[in-house]
Backbone bond lengths (Angstrom), bond angles and torsions (degrees), N, CA, C in turn:
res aa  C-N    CA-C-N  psi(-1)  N-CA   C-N-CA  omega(-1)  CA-C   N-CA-C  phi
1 X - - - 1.459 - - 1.524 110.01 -
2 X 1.413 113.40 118.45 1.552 109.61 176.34 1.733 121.84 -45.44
3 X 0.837 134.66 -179.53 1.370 134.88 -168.94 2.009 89.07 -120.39
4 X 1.199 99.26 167.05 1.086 120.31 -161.41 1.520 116.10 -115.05
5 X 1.858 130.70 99.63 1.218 113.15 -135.37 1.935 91.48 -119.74
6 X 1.401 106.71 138.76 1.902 90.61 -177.93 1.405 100.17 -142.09
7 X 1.562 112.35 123.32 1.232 110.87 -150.24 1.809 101.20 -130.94
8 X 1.294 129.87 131.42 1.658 140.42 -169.32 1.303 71.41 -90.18
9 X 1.448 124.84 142.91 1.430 131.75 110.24 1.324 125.26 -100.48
10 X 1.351 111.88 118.47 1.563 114.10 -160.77 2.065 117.42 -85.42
11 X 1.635 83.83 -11.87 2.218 82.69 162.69 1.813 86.58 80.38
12 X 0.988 82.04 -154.62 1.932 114.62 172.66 1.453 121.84 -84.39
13 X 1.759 106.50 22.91 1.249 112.34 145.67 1.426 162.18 -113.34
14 X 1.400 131.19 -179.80 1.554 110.84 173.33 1.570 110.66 64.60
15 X 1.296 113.43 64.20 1.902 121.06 146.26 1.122 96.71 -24.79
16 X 1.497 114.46 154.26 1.897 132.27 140.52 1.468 107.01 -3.43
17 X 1.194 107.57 -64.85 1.834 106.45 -164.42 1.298 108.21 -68.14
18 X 1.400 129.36 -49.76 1.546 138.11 -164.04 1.801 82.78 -68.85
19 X 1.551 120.08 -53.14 1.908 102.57 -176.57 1.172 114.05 -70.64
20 X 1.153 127.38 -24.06 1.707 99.36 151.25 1.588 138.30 -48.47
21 X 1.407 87.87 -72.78 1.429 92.11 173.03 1.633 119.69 -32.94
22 X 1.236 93.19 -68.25 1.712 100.67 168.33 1.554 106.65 -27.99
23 X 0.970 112.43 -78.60 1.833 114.71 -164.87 1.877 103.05 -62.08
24 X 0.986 117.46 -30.95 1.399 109.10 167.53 2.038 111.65 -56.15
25 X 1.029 117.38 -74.43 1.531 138.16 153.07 1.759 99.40 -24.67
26 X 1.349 119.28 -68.37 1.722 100.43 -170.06 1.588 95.20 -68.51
27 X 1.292 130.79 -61.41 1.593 132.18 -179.89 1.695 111.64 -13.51
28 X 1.461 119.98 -48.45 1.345 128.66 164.76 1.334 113.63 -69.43
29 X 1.186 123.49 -28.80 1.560 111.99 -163.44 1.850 97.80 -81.72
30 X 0.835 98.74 -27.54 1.743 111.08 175.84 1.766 127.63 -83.35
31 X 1.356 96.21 -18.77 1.505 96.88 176.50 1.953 88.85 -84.26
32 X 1.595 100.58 -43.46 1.503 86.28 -169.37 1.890 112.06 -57.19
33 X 1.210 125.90 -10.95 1.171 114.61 -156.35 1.623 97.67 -120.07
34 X 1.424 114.11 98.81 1.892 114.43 -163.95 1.962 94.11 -76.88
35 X 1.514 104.39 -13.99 1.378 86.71 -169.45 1.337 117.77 -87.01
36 X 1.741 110.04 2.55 1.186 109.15 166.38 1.657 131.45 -78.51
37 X 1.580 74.96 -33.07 1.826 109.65 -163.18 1.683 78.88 -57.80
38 X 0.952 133.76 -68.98 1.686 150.10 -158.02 1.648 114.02 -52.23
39 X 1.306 101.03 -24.50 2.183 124.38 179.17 1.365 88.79 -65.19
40 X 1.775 100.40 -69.55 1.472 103.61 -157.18 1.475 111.59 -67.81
41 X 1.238 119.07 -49.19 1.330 109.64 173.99 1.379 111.82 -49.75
42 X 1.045 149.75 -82.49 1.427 141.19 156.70 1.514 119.90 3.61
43 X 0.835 106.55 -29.84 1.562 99.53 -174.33 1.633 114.39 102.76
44 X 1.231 114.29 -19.95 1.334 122.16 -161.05 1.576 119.20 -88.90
45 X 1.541 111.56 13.45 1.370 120.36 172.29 1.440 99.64 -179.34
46 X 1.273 89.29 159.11 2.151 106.99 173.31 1.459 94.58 -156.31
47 X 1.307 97.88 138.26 1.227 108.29 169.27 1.635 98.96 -108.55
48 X 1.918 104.38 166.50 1.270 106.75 166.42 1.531 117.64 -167.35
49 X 1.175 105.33 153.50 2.065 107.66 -173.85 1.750 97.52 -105.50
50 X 1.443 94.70 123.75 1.527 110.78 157.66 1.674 106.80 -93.56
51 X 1.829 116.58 107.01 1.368 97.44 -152.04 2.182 75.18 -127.07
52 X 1.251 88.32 176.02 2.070 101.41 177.78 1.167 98.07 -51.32
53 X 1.556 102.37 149.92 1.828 115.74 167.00 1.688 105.57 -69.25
54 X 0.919 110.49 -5.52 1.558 104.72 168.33 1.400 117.76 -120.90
55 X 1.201 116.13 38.69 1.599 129.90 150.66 1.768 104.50 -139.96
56 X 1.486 127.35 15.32 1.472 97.01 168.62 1.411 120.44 -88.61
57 X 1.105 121.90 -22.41 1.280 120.95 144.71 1.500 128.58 -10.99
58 X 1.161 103.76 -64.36 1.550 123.37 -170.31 1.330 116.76 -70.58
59 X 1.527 100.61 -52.12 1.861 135.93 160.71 1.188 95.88 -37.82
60 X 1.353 128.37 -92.70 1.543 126.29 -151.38 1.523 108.24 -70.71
61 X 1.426 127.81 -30.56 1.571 111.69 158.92 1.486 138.12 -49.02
62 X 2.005 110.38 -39.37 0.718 137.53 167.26 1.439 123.50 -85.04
63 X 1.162 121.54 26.32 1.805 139.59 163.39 1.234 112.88 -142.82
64 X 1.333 116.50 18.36 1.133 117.39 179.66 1.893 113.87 -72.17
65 X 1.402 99.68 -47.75 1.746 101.82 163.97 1.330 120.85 -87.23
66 X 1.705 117.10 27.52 1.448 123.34 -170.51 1.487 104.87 -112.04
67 X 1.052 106.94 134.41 2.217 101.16 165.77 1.840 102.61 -72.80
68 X 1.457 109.13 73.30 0.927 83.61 -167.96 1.920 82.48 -151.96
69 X 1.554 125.89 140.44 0.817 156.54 149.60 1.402 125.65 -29.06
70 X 1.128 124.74 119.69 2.114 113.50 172.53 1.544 122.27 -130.76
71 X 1.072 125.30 90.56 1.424 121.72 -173.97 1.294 126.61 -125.19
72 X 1.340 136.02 174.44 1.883 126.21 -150.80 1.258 92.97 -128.10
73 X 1.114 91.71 152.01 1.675 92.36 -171.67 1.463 114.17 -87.64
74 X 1.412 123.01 3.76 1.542 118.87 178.84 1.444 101.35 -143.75
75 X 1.282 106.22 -160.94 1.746 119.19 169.05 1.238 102.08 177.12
76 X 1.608 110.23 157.73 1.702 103.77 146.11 1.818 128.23 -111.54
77 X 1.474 94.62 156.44 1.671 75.98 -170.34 1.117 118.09 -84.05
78 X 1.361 130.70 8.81 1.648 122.22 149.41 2.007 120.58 -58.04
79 X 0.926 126.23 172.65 1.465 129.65 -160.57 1.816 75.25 -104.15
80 X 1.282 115.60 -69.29 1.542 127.94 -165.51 1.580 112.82 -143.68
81 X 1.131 114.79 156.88 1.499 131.96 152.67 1.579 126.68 148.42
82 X 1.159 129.54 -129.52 1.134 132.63 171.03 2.129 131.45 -71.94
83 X 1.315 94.15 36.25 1.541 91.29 -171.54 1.490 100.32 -126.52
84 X 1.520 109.57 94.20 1.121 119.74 -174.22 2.132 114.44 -63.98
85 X 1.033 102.16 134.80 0.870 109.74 172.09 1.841 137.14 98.08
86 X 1.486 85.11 -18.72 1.797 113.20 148.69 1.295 128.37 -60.42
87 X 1.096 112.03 171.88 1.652 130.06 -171.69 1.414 99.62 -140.87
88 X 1.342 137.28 126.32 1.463 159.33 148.63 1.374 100.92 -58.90
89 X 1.808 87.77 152.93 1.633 109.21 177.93 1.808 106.48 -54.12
90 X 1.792 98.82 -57.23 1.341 126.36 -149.20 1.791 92.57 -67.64
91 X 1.588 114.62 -40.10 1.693 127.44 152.76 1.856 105.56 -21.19
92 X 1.345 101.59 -59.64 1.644 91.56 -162.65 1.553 122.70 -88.67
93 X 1.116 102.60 -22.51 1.528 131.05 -173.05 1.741 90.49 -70.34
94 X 1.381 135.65 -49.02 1.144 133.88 -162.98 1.719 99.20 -71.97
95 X 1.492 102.13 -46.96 1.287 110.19 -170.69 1.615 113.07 -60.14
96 X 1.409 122.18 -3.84 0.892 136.93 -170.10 2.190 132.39 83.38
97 X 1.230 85.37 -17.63 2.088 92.30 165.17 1.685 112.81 -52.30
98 X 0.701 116.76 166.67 1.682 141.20 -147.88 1.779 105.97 -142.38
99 X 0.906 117.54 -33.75 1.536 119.59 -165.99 1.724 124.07 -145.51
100 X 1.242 133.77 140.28 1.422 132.82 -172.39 1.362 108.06 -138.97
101 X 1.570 108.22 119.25 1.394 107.39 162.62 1.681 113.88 -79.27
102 X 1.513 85.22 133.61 2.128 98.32 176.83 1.435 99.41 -112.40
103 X 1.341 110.62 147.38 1.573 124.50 162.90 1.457 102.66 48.32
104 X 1.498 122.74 59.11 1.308 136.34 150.10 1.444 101.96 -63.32
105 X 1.381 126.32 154.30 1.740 135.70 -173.09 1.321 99.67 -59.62
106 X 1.400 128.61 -51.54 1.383 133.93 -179.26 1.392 116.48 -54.79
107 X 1.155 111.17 -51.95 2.046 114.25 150.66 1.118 124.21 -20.83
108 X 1.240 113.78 -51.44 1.775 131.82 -138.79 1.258 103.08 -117.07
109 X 1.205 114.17 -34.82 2.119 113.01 173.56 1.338 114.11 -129.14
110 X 1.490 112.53 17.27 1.794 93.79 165.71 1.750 86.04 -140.95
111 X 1.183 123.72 2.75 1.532 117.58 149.41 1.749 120.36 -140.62
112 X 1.362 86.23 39.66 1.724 92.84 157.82 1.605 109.39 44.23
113 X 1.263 133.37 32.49 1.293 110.08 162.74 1.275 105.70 -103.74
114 X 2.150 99.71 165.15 1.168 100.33 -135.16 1.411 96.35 -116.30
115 X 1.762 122.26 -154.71 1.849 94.69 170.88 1.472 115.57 -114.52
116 X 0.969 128.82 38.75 1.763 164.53 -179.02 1.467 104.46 -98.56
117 X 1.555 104.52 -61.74 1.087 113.62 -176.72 1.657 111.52 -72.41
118 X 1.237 125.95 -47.31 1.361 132.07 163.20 1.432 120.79 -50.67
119 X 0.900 97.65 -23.39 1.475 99.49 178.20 1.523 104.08 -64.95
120 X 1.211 109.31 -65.19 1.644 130.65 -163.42 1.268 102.30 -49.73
121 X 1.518 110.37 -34.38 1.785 112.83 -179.41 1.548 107.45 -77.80
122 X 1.239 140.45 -53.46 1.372 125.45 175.35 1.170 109.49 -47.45
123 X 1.256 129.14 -50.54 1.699 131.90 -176.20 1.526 89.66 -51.66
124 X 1.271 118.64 -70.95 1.751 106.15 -156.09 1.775 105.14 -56.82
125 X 1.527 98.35 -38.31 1.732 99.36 -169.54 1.771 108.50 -47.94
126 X 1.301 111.94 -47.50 1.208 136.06 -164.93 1.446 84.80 -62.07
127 X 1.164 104.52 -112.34 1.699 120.76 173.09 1.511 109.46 24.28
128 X 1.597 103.26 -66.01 1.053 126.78 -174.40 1.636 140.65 -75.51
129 X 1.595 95.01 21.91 1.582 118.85 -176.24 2.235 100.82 78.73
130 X 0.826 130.13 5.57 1.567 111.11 173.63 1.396 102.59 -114.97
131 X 1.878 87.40 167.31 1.530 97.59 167.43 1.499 116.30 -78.03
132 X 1.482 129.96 172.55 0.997 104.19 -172.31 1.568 99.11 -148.82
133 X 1.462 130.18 93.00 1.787 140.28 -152.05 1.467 101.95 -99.03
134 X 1.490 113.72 82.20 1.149 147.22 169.54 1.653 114.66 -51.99
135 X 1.264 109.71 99.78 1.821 105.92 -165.10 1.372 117.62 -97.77
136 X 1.057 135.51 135.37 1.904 132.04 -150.71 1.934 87.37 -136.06
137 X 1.036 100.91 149.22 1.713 102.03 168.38 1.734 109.24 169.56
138 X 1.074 100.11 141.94 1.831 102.98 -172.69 1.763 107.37 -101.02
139 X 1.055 112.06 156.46 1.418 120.08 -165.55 1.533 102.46 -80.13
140 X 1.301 121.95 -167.28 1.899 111.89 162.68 1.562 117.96 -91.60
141 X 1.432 100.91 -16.42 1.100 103.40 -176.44 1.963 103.37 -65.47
142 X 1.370 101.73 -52.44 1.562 103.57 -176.65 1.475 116.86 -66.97
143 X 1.532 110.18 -14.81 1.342 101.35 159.67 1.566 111.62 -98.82
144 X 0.654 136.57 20.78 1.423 122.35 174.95 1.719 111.00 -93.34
145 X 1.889 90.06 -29.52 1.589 101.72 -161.83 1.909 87.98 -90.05
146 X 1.028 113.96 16.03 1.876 87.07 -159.53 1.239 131.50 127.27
147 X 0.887 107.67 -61.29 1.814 134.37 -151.97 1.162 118.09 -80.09
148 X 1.599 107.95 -5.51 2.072 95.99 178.23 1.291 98.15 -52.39
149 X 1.271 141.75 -56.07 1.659 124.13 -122.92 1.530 95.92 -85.10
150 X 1.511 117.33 -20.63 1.443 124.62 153.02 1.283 159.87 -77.79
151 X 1.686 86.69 -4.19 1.789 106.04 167.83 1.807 100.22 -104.35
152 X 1.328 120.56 -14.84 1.405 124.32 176.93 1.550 119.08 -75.31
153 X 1.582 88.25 -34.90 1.641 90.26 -178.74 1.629 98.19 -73.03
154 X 1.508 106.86 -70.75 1.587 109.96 171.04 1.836 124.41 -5.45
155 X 1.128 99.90 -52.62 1.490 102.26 171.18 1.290 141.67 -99.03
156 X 1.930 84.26 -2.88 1.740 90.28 160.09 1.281 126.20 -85.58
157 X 1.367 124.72 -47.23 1.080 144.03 148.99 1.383 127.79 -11.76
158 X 1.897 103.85 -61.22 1.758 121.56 -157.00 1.813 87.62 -91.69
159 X 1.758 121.62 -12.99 1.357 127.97 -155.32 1.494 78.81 -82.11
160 X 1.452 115.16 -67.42 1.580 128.25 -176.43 0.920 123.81 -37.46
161 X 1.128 136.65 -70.89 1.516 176.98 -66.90 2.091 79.88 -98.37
162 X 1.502 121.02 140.64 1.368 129.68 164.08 1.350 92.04 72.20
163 X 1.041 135.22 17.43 1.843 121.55 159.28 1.459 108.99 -121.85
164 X 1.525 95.86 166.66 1.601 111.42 -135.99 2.307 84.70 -107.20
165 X 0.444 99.35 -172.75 1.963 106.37 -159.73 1.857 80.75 -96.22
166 X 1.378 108.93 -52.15 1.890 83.02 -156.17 1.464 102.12 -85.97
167 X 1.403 125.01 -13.11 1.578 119.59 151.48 1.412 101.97 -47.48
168 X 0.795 122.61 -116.43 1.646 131.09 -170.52 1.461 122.92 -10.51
169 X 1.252 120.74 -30.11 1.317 145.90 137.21 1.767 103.91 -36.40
170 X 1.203 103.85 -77.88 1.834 105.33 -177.48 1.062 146.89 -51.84
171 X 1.603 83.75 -44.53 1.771 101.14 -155.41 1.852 97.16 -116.97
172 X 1.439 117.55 -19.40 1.037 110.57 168.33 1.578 150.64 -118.11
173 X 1.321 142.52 145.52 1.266 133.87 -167.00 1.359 88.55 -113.48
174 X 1.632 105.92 154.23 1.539 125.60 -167.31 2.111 100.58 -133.04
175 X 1.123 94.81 103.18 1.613 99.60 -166.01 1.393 101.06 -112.64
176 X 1.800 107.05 121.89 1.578 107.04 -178.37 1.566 112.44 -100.02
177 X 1.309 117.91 123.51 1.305 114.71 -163.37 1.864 97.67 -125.33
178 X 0.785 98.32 90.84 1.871 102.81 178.88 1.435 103.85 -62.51
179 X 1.329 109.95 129.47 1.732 112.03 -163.80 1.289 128.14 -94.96
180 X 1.832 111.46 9.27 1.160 136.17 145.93 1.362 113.18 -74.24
181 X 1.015 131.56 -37.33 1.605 120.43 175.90 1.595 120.31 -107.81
182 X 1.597 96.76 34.85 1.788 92.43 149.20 1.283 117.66 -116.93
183 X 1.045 111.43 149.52 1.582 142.43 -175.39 1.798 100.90 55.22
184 X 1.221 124.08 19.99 1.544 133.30 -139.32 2.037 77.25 -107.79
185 X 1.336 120.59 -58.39 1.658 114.24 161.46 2.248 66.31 117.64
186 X 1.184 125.12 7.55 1.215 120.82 -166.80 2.068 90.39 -104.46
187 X 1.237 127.77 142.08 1.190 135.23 147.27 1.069 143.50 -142.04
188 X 1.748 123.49 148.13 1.655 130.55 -149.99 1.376 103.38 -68.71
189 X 1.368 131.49 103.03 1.329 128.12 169.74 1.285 117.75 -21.59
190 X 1.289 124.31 145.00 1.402 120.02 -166.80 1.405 95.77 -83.02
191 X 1.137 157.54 10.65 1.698 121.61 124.36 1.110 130.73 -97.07
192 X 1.266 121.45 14.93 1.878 128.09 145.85 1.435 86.22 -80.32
193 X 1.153 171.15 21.16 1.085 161.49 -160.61 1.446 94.44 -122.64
194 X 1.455 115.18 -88.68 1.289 125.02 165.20 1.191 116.82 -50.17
195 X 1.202 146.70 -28.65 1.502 138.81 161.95 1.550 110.32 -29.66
196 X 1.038 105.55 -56.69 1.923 120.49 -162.03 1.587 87.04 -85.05
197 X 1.056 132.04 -49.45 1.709 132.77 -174.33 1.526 104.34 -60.67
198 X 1.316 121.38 -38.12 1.332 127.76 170.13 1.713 107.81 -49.26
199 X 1.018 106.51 -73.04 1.281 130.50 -172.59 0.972 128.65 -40.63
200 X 1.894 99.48 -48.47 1.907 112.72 177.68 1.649 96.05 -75.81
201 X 1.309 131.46 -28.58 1.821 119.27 156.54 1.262 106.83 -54.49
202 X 1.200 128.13 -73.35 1.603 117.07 -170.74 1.657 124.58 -29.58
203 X 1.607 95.30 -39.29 1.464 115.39 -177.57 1.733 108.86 -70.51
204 X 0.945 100.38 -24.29 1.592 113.97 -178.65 1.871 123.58 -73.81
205 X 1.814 77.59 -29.38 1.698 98.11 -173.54 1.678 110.57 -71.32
206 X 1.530 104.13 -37.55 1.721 146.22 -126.91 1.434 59.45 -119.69
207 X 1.330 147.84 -89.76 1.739 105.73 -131.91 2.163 97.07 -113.81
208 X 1.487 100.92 4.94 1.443 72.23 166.38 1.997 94.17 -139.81
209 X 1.131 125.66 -76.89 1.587 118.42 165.09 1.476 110.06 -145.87
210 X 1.205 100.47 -167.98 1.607 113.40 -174.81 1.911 108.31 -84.50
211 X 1.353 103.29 -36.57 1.904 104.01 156.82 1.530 111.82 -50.28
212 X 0.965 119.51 -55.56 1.705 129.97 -171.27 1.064 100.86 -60.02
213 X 1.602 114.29 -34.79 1.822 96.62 -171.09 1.479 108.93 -91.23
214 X 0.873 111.22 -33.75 1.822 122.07 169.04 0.989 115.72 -51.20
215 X 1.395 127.17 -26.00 1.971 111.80 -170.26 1.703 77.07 -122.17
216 X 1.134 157.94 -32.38 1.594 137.74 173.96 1.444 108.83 -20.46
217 X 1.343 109.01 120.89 1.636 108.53 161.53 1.342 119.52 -94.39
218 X 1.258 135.28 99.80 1.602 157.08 172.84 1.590 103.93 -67.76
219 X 1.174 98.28 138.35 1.640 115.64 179.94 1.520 105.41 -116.92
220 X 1.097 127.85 159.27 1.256 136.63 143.56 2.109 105.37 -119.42
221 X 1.234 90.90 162.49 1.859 119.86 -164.80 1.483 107.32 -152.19
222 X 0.790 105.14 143.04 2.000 119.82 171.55 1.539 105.43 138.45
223 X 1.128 134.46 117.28 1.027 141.70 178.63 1.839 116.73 9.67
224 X 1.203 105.79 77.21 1.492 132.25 -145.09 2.193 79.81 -114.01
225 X 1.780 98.01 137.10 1.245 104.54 -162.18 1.575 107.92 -168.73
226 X 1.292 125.10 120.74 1.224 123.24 157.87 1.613 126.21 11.63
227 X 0.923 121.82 -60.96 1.417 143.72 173.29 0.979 119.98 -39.92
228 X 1.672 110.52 -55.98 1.421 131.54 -158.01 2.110 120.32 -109.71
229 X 1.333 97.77 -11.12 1.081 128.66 -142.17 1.898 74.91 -81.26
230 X 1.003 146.06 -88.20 1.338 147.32 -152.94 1.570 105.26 -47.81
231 X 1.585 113.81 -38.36 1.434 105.81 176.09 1.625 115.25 -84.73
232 X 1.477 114.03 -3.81 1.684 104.52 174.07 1.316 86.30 -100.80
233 X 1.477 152.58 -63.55 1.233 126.36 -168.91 2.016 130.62 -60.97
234 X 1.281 98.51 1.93 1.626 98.22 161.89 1.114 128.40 -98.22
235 X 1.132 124.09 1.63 1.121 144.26 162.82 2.013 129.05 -55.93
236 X 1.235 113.65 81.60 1.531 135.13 -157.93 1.910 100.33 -3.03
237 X 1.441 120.19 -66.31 1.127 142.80 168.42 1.292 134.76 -49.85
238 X 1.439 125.21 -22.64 0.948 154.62 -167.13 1.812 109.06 -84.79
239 X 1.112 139.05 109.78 1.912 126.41 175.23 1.241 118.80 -103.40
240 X 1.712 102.05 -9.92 1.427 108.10 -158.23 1.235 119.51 166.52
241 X 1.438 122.85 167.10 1.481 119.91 -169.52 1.488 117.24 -116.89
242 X 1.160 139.14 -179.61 1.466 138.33 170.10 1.273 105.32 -144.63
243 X 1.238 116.33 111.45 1.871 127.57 -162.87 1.577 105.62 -112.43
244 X 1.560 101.95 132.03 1.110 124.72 174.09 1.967 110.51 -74.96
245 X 1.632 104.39 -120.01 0.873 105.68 153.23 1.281 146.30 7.94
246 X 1.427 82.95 -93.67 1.719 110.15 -153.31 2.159 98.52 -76.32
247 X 1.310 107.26 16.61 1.328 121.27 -169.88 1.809 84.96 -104.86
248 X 1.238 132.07 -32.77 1.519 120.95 -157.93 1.754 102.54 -69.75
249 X 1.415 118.78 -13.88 1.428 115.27 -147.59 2.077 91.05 -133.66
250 X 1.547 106.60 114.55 1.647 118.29 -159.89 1.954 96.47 -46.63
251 X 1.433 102.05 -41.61 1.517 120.84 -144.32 1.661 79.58 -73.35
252 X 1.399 134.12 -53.56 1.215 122.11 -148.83 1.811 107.60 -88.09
253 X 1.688 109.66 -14.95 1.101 108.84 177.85 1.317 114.17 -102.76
254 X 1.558 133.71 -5.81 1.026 147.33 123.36 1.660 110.87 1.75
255 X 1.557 83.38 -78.23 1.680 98.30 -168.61 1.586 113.42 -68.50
256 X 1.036 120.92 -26.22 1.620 124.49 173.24 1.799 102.80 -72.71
257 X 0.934 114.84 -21.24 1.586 126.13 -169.21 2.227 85.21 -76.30
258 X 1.137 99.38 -73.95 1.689 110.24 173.33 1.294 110.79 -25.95
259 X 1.502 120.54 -73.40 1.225 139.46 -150.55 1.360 107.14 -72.93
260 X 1.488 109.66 -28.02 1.591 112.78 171.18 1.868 120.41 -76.73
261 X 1.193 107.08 -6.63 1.446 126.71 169.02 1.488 115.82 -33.62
């Protein structure tokens, strides 16, 4: 049975100080809750924060006695050189994080990267000792006209492209984030949910095998919330969520941590 993966991405929030605090505040919300403590130990869930390159530092010191996950939300796929203002694989890995989201929607349409370029980053992420939670999602426009199941494949595929089935299997998570329902307070009914979660397995089957698609851990994202969280994670296809929001505040991601049980 796949494990069950629930992940804050915190955006352009929470400096050093606000991720402390935070991890002090979730650190309690988890001792109080043994039935969480008992998932992760088990094997049967991990949670994790995709938090600023200028709080992982802080993050991975401060989760160090936590069951708890630390990863950046970007990279570049050079090791080093002239690209001011990036962060390297070999950058995060020292710092101690484990995992990198590539080609989040915010990546991809309010800084134009492309899936060439994404590509190159899972390869380096991978390469480079992390996991690497590769995010695919169609706009409304492409669903309105048709075209998700063809801009999804498109970027699974062109995301992949030169990796081998039991890598991708290992080292990577595949998170569907429909790009109408982020930060939009709008979300994909949980079988448009699983529709596309279905699919990015099928795609898994279709370009590497039927093992690869079976142990892939698939995410869903879009304004993902307490509320909603038990009916997108029962969903056959579904392993786990990727939280905006409702990830900034211990108490409310707490409860999505529960509800995904």
């Amino acid at each position: 049975m796949r494990r069950k993966f629930i992940a804050g991405n915190w955006k352009m929030f929470n400096g050093p100080k606000a991720t402390s605090e935070f991890l002090n505040k979730f650190d309690a919300e988890i001792k109080a809750a043994p039935e969480v403590q008992k998932a992760v130990a088990d094997g049967k869930e991990e949670i994790a924060f995709f938090v600023p390159a200028v709080s992982l530092l802080t993050a991975a010191c401060g989760a160090k006695e936590m069951p708890v996950i630390i990863g950046a939300q970007n990279t570049h796929w050079e090791k080093s050189g002239a690209f001011t203002g990036e962060i390297s694989v070999p950058m995060i890995t020292e710092i101690g994080a484990t995992h990198v989201l590539i080609g989040h929607s915010e990546r991809r349409h309010i800084f134009r990267e492309i899936d060439e370029e994404l590509n190159k980053k899972v390869h380096a992420a991978v390469e480079g000792g992390l996991t690497a939670v590769l995010c695919v999602g169609e706009t409304l426009e492409e669903r309105e006209s048709g075209k998700a199941f063809e801009v999804i494949k498109r970027q699974f595929v062109e995301g992949l492209k030169g990796m081998e089935g039991k890598t991708v299997a290992e080292k990577v998570i595949v998170a569907y984030e429909p790009v109408w329902a982020i930060g939009t307070g709008k979300t994909a009914s949980d079988a448009d949910a699983e529709e596309i979660c279905k699919l990015i397995r099928g795609l898994a089957a279709e370009s590497y095998c039927a093992k690869t698609a079976d142990e892939l851990i698939v995410l869903y994202g879009g304004s993902v919330k307490p509320e909603n969280t038990k009916g997108i994670i029962s969903q056959p296809d579904i392993d786990g969520v990727l939280v905006g929001g409702a990830s900034l505040k211990p108490e409310s991601f707490i409860q999505i941590v529960k509800n995904a049980l």
